[in-house]
Backbone as XML, in Angstrom:
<?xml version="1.0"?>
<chain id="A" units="angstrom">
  <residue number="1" name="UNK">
    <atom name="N" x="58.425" y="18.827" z="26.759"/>
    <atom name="CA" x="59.042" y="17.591" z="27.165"/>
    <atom name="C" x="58.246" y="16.400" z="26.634"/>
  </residue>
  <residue number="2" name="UNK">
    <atom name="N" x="57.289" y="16.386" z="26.672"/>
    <atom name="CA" x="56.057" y="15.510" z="26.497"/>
    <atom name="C" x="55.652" y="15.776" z="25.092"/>
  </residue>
  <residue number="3" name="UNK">
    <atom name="N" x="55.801" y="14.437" z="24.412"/>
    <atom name="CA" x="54.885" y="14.131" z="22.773"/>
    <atom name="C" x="56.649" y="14.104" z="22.384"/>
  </residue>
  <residue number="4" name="UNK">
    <atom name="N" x="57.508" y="13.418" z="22.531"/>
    <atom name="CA" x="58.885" y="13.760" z="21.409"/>
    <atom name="C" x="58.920" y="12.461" z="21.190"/>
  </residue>
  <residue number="5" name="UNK">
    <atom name="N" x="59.680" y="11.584" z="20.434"/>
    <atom name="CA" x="59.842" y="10.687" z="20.155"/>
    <atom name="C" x="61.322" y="10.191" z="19.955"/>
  </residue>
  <residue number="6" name="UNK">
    <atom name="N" x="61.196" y="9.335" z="20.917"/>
    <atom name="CA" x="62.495" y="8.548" z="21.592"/>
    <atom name="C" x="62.518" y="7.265" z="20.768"/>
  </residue>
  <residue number="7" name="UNK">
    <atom name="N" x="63.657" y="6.814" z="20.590"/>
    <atom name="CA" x="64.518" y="6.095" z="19.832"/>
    <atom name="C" x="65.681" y="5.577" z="20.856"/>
  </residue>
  <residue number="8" name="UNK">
    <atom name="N" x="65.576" y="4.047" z="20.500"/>
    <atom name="CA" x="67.073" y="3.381" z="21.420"/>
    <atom name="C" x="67.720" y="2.477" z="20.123"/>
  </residue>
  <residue number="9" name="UNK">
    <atom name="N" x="68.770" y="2.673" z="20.178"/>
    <atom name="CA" x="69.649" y="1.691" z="18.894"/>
    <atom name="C" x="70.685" y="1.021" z="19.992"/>
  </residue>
  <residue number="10" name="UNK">
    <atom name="N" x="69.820" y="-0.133" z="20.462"/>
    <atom name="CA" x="70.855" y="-1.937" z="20.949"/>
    <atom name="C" x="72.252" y="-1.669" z="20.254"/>
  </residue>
  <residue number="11" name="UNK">
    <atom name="N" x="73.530" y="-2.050" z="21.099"/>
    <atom name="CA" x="74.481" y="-1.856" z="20.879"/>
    <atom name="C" x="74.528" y="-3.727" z="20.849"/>
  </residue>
  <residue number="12" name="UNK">
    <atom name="N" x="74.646" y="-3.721" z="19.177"/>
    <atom name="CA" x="74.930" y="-5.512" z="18.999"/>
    <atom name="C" x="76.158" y="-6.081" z="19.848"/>
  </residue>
  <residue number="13" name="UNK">
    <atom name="N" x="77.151" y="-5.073" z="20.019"/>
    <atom name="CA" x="78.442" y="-6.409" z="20.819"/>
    <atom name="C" x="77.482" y="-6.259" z="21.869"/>
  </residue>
  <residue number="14" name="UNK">
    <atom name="N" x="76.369" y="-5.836" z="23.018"/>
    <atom name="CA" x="75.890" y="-6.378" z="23.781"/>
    <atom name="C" x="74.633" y="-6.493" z="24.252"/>
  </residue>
  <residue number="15" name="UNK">
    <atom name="N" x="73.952" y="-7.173" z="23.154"/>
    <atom name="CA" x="72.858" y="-7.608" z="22.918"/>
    <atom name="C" x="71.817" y="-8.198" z="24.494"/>
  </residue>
  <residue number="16" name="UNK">
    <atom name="N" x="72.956" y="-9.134" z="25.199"/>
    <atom name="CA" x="72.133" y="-9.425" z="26.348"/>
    <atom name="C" x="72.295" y="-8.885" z="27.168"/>
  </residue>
  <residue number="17" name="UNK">
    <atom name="N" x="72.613" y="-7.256" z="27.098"/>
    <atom name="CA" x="72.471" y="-6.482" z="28.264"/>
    <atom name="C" x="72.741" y="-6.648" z="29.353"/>
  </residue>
  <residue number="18" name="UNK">
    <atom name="N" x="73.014" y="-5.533" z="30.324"/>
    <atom name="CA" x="74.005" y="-5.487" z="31.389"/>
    <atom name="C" x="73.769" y="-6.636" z="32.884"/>
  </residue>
  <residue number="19" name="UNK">
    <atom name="N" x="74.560" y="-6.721" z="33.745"/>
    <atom name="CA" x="74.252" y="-7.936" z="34.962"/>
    <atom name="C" x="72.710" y="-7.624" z="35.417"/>
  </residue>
  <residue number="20" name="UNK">
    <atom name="N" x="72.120" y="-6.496" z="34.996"/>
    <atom name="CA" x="71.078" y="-6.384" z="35.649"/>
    <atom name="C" x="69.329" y="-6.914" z="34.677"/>
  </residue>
  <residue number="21" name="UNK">
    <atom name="N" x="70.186" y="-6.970" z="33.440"/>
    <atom name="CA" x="69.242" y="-7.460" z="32.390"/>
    <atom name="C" x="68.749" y="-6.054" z="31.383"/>
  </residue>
  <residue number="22" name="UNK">
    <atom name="N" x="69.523" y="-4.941" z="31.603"/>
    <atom name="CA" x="69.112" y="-4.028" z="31.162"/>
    <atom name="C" x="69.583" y="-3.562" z="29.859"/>
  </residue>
  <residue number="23" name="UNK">
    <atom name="N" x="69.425" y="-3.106" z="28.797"/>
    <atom name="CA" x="69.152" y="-3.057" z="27.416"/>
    <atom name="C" x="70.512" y="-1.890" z="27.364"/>
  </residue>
  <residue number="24" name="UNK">
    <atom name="N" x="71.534" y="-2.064" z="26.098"/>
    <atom name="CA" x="72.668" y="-1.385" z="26.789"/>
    <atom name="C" x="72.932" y="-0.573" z="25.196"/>
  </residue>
  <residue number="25" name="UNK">
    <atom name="N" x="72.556" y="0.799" z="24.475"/>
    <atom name="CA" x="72.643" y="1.447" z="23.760"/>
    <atom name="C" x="72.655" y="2.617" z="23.708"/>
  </residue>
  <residue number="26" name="UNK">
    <atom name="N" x="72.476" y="3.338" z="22.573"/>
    <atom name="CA" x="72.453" y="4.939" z="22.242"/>
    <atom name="C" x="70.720" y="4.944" z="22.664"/>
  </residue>
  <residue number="27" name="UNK">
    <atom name="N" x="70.207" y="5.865" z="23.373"/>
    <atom name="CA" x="69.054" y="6.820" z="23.548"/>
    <atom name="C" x="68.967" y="7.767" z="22.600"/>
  </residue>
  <residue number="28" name="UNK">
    <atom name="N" x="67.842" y="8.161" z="21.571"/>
    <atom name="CA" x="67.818" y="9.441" z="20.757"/>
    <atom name="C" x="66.327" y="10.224" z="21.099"/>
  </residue>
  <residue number="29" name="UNK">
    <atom name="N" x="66.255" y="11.513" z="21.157"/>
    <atom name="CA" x="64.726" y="11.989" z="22.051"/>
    <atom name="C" x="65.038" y="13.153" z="20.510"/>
  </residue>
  <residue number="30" name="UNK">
    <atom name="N" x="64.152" y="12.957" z="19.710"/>
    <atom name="CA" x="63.694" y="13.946" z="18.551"/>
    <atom name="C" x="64.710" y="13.783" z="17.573"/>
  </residue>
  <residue number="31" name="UNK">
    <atom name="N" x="65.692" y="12.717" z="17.673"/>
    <atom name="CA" x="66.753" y="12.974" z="16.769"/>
    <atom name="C" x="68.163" y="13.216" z="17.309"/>
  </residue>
  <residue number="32" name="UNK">
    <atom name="N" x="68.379" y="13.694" z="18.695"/>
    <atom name="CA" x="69.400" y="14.235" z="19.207"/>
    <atom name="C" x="69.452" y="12.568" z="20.541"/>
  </residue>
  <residue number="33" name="UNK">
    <atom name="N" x="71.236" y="12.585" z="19.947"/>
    <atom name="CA" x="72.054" y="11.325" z="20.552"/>
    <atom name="C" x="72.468" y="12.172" z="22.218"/>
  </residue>
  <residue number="34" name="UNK">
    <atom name="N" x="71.214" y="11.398" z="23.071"/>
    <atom name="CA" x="71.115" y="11.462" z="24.304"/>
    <atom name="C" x="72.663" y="10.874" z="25.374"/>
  </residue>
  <residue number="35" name="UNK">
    <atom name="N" x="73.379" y="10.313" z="24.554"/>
    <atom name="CA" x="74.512" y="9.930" z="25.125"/>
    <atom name="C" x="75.459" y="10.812" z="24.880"/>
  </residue>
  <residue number="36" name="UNK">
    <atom name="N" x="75.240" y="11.596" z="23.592"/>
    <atom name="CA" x="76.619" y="12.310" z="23.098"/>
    <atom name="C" x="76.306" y="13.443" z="24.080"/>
  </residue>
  <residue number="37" name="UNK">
    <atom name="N" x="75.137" y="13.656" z="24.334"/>
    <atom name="CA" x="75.136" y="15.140" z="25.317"/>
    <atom name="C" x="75.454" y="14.675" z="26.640"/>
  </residue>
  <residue number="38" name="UNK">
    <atom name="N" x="75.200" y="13.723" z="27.147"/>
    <atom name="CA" x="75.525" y="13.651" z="29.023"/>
    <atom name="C" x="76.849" y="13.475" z="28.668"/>
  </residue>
  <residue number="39" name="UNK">
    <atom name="N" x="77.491" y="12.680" z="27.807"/>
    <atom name="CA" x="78.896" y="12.192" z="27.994"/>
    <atom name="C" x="80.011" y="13.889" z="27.662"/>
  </residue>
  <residue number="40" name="UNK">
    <atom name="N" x="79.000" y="14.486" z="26.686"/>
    <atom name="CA" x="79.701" y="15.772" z="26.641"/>
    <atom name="C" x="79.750" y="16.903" z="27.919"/>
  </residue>
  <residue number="41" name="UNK">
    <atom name="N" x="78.619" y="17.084" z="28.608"/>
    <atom name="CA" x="78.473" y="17.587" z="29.838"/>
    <atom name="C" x="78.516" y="16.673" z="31.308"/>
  </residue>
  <residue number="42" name="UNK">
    <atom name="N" x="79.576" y="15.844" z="30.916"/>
    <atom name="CA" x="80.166" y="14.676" z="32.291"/>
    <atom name="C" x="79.495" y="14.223" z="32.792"/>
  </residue>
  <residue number="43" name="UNK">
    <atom name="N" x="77.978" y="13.906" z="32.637"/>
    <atom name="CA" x="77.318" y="13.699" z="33.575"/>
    <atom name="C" x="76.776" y="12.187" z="33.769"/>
  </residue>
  <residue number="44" name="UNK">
    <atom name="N" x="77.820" y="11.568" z="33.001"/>
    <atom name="CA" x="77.719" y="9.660" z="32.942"/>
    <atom name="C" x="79.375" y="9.490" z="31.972"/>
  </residue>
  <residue number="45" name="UNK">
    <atom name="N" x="79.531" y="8.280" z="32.676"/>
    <atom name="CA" x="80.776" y="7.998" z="32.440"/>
    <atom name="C" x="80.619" y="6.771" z="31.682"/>
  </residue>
  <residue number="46" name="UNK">
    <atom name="N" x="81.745" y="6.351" z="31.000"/>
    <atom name="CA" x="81.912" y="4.986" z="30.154"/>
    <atom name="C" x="82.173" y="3.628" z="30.820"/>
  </residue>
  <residue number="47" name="UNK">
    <atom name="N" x="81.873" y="2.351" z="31.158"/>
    <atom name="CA" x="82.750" y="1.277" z="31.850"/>
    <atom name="C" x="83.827" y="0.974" z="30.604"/>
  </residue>
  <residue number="48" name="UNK">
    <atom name="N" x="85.047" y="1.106" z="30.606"/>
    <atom name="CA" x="86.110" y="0.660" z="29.654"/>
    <atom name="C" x="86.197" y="-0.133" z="29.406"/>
  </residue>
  <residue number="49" name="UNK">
    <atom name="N" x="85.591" y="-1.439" z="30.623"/>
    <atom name="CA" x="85.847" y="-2.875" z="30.148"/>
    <atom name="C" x="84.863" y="-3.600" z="29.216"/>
  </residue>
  <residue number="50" name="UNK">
    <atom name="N" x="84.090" y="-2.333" z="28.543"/>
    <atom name="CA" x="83.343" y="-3.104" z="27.767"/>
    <atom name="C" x="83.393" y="-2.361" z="26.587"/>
  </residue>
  <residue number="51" name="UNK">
    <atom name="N" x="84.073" y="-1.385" z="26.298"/>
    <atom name="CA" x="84.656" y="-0.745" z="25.180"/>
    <atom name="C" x="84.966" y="-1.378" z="23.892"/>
  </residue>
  <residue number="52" name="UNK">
    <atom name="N" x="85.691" y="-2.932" z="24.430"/>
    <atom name="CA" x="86.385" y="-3.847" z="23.274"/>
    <atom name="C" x="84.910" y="-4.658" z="22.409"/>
  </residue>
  <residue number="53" name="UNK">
    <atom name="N" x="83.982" y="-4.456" z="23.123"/>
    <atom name="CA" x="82.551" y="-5.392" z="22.489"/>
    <atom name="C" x="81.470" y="-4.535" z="22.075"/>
  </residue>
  <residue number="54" name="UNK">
    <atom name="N" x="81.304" y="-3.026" z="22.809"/>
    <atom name="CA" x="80.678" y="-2.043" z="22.039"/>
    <atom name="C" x="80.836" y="-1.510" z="20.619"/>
  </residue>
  <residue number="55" name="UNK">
    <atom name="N" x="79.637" y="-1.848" z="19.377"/>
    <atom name="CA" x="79.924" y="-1.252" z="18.284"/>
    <atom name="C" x="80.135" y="0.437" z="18.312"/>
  </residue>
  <residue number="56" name="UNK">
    <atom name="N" x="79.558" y="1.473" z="19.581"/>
    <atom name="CA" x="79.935" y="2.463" z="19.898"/>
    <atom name="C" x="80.960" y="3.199" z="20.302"/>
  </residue>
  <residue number="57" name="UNK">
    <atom name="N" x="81.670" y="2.017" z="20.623"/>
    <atom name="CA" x="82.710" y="3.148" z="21.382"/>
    <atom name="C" x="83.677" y="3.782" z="20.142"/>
  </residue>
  <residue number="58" name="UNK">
    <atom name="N" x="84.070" y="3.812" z="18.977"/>
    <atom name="CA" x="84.515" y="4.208" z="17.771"/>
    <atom name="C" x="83.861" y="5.350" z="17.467"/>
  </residue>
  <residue number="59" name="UNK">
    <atom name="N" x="82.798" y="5.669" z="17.448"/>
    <atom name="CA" x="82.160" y="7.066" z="17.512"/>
    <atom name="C" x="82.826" y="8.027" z="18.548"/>
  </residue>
  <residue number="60" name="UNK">
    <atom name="N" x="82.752" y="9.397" z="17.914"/>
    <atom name="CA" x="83.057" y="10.591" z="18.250"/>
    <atom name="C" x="82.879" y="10.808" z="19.888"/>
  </residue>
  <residue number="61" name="UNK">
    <atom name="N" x="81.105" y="10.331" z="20.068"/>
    <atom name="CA" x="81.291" y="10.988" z="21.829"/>
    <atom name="C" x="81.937" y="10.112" z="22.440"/>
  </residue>
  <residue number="62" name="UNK">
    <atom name="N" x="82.133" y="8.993" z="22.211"/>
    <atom name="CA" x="82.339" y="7.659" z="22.665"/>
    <atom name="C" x="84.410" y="7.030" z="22.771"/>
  </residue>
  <residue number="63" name="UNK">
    <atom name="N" x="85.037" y="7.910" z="21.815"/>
    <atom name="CA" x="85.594" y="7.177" z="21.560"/>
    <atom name="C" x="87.106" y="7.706" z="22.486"/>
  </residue>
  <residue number="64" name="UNK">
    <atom name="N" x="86.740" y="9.772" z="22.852"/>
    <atom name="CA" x="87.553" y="9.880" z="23.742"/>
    <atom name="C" x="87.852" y="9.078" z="25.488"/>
  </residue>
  <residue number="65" name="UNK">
    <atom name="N" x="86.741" y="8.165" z="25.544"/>
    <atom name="CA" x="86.648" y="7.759" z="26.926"/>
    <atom name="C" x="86.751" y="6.600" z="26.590"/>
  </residue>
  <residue number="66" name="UNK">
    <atom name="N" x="86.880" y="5.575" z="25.500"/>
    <atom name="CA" x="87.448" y="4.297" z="25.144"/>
    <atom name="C" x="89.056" y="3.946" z="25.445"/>
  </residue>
</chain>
């Protein structure tokens, strides 16, 4: 678990991050897109209303829940 190297890629349509101030993108831990796996095994869901400003939601894991 420990020593991998994590990667976040800022989703530009929302740069100033969510009501809480929090940084709103893809997670990657060794290379592997940490979103495409929870969103594939249900275990986090999409808000839709922000679908139209995400450069993500057009991608594959992303785009059945857009």
């Amino acid at each position: 678990m420990f020593g991998k190297k994590g990667e976040l890629d800022v989703d530009n349509g929302q740069r100033r991050g969510d009501r809480f101030g929090r940084e709103i993108g893809v997670v990657y831990c060794d290379g592997i897109n940490v979103n495409e796996k929870v969103m594939n095994n249900h275990l986090a869901t999409i808000l839709t209303e922000y679908c139209d400003i995400s450069e993500f939601s057009s991608k594959n894991w992303a785009k059945p829940y857009c």
